[in-house]
LOTOR-853902 format. One record per residue: residue in three letters; x negated, y negated, z of N, C-alpha, C, CB in turn. Coordinates in nm, 4 decimals, decimal comma. Glycine has a CB too. Layout:
BEGIN
 res    neast   nnorth      nup   caeast  canorth     caup    ceast   cnorth      cup   cbeast  cbnorth     cbup
 ALA        X        Y        Z        X        Y        Z        X        Y        Z        X        Y        Z
...
//
This chain:
BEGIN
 res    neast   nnorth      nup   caeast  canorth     caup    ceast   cnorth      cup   cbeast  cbnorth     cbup
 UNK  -2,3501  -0,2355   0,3790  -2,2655  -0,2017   0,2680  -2,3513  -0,1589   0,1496  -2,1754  -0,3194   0,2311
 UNK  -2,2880  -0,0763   0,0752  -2,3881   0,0069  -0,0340  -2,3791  -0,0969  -0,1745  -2,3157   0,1981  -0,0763
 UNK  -2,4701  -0,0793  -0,2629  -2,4319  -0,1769  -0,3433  -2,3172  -0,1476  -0,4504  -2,5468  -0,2181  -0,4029
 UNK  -2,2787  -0,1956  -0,5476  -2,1901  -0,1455  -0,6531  -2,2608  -0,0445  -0,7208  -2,1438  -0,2501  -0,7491
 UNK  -2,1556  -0,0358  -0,8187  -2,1904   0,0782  -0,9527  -2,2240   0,0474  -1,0477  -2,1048   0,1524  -1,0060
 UNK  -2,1741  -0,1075  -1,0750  -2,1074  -0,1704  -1,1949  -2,2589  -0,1352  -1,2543  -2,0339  -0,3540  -1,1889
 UNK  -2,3984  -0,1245  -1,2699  -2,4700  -0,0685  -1,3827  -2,4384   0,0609  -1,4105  -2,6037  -0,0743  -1,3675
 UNK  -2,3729   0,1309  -1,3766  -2,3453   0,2421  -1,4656  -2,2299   0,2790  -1,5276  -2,3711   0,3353  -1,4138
 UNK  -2,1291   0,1719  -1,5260  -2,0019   0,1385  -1,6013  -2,0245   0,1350  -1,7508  -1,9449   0,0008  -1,5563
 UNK  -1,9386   0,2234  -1,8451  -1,9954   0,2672  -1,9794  -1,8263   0,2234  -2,0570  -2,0649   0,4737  -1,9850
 UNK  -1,8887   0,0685  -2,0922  -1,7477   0,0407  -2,1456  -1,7555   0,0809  -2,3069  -1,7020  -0,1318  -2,1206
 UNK  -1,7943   0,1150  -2,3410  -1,7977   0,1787  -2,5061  -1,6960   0,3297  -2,4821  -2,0088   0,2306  -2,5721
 UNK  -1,7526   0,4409  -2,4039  -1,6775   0,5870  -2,3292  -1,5160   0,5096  -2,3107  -1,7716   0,6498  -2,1254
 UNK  -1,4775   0,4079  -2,2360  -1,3461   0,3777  -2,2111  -1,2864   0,3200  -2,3314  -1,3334   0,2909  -2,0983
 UNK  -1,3134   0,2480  -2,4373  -1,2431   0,2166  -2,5831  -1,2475   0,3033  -2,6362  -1,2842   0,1265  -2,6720
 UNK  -1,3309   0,3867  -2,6707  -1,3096   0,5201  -2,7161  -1,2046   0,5749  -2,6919  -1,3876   0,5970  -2,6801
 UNK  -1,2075   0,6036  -2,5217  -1,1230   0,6845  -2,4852  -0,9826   0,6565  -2,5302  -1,1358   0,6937  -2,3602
 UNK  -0,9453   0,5001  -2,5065  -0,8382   0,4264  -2,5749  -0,8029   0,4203  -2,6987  -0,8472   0,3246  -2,5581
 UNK  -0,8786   0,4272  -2,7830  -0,9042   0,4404  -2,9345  -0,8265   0,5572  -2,9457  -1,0629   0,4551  -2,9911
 UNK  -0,8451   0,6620  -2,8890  -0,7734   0,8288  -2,9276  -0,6612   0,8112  -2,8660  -0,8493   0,9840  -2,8665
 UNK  -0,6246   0,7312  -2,7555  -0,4804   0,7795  -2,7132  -0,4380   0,6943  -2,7703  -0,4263   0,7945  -2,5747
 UNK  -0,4372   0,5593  -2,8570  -0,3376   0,4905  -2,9163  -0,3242   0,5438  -3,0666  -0,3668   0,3399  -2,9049
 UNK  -0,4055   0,6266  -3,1070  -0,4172   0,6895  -3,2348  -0,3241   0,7817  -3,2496  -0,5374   0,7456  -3,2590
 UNK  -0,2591   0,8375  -3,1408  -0,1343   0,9349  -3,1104  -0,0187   0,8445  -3,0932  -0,1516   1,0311  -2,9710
 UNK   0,0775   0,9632  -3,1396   0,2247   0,8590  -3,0997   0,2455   0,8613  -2,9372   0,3961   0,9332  -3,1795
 UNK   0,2882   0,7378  -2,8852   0,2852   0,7411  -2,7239   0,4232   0,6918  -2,7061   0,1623   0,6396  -2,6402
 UNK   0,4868   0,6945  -2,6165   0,5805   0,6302  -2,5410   0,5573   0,5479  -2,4690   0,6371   0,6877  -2,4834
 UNK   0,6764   0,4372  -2,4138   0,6494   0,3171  -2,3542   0,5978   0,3376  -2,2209   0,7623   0,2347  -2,3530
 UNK   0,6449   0,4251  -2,1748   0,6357   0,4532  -2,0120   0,5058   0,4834  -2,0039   0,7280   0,5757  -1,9435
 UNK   0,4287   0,5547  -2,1020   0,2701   0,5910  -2,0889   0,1997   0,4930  -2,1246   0,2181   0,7031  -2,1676
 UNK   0,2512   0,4141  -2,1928   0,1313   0,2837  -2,1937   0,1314   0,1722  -2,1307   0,1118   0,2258  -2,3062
 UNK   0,2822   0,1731  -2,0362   0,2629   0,1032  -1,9125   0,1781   0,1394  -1,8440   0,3517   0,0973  -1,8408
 UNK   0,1428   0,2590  -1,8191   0,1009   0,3129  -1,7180  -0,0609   0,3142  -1,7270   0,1683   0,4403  -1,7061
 UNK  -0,1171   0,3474  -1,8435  -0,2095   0,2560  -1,8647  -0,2801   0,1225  -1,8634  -0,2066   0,2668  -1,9118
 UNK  -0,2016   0,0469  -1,8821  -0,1765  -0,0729  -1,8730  -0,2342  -0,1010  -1,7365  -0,0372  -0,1027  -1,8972
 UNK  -0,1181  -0,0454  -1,6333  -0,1598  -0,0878  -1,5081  -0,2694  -0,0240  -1,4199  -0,0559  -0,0879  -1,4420
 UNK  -0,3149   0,0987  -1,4941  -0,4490   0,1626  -1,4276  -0,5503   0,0983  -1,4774  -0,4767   0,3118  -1,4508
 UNK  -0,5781   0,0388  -1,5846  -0,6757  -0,0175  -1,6191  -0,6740  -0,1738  -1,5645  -0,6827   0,0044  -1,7577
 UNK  -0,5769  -0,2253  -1,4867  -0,5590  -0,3569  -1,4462  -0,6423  -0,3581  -1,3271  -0,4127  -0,3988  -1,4235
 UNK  -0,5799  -0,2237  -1,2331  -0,5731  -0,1997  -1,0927  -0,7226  -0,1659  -1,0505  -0,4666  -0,0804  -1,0580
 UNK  -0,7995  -0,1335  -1,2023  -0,9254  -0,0735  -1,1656  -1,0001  -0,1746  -1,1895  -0,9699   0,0487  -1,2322
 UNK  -0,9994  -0,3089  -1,2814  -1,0208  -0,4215  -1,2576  -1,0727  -0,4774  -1,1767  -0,9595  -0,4580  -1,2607
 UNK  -0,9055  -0,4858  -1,0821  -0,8950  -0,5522  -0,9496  -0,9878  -0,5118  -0,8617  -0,7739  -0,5347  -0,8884
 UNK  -0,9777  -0,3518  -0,8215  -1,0608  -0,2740  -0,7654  -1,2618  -0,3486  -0,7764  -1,0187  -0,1185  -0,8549
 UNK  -1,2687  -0,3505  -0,9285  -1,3604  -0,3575  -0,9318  -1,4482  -0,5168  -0,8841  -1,3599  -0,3025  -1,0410
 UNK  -1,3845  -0,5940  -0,9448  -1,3776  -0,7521  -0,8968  -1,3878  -0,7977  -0,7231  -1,2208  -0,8075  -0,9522
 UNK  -1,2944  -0,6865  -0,6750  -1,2915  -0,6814  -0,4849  -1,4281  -0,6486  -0,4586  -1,1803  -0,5446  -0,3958
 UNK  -1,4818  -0,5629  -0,5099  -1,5901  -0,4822  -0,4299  -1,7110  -0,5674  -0,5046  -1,5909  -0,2869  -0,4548
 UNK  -1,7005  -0,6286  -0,5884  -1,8098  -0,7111  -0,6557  -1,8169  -0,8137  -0,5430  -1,7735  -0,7770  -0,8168
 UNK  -1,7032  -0,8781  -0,4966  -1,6908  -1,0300  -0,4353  -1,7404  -0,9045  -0,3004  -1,4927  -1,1566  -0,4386
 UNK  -1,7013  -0,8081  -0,2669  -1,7488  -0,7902  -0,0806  -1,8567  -0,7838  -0,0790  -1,7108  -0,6667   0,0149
 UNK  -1,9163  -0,7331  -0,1839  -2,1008  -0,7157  -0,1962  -2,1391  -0,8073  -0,1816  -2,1798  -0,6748  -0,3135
 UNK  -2,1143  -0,9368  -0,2743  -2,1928  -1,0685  -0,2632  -2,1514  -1,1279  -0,1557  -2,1810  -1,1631  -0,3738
 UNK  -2,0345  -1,0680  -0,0351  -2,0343  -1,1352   0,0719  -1,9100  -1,2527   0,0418  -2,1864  -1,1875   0,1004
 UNK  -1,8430  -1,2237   0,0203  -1,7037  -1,3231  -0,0187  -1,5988  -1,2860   0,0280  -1,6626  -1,3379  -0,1569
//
């Protein structure tokens, strides 16, 4: 199995990115939806952390 990514994860680029879209007027349905992509990528990320270390 290959190792992760997680050193090249650039969490400053993603608040940013967040920073500008909440700076706009949004609707509810789009910031659910956010909401749950940023959950899901989380999850995503947390899974593949635990398969690496063998969990």
């Amino acid at each position: 199995m290959q190792p992760s990514n997680a050193n090249k994860l650039k969490p400053h680029k993603l608040l940013n990115y967040f920073e500008s879209l909440l700076s706009n007027s949004l609707d509810e349905v789009f910031i659910r939806r956010i909401i749950s992509a940023v959950y899901f990528s989380l999850f995503n990320y947390w899974s593949i952390k635990n398969i690496c270390k063998g969990n």
